[in-house]
N, C-alpha and C positions, 0 to 999 in steps of 0.2 A: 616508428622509432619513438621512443620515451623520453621524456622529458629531461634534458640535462639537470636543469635545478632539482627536478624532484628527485634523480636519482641519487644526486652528489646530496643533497638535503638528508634523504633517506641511510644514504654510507657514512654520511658524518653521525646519524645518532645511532648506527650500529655499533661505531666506533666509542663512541661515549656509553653507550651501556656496556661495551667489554669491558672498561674502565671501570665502569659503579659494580659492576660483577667481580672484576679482579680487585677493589678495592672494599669490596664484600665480605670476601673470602679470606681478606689480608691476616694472619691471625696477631701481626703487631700492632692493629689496628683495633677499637672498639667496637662491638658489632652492631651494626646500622650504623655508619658513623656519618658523620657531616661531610669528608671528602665522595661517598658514595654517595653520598644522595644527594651532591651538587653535581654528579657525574650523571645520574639517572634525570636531574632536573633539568640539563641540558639537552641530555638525547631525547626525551619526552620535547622540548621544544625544537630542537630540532627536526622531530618528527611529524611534529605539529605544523612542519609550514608550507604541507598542502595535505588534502583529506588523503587517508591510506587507502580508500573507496577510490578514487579519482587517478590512482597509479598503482595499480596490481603487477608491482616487479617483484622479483626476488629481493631486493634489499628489506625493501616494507615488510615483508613474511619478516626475514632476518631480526628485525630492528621488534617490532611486537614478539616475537617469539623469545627474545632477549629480556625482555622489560617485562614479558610474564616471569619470566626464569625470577629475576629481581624481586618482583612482589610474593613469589612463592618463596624464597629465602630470605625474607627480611619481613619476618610475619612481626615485629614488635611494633609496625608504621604500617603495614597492607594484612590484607586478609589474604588466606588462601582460597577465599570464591575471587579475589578481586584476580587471581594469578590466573585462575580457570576461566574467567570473563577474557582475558586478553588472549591465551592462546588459543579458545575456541575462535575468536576474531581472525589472529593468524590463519588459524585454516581456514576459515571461511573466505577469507582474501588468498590465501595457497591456490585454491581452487580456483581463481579468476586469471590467476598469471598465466602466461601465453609457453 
């Protein structure tokens, strides 16, 4: 059985990158804006607070596969090798989940 913290750890920064993604996308908004990328800077610690190695659940794929989404659509702050780094990570962790 998985770890409560890390899972609920893991769903909150899913949640928080929906967020930086729907406020991404916002077109009343500026693009990369400051409410996004305080959204993305949460879910990244959120996600941070235990290794993504150390709990190969579904949320964790979720949660990296979101935050590459993010870095490939907000190329004026990330590159798009950085968005390719995170979801090759995803799968590589995809492949460990039970």
């Amino acid at each position: 059985m998985p770890d409560l913290t890390t899972v609920v750890a893991h769903l909150l920064a899913v949640l928080f990158f929906v967020f930086a993604l729907g406020s991404l996308v916002d077109l009343t908004l500026q693009p990369c804006s400051a409410e996004a990328e305080l959204y993305y800077r949460l879910g990244r610690a959120a996600l941070s607070m235990r290794s993504v190695f150390d709990s190969p659940e579904l949320e964790t794929v979720q949660a990296l596969v979101l935050m590459g989404e993010y870095h490939s659509l907000c190329i004026q702050r990330y590159s798009i090798e950085s968005a390719w780094r995170i979801i090759s990570l995803a799968s590589k962790v995809a492949q460990s989940v039970r």
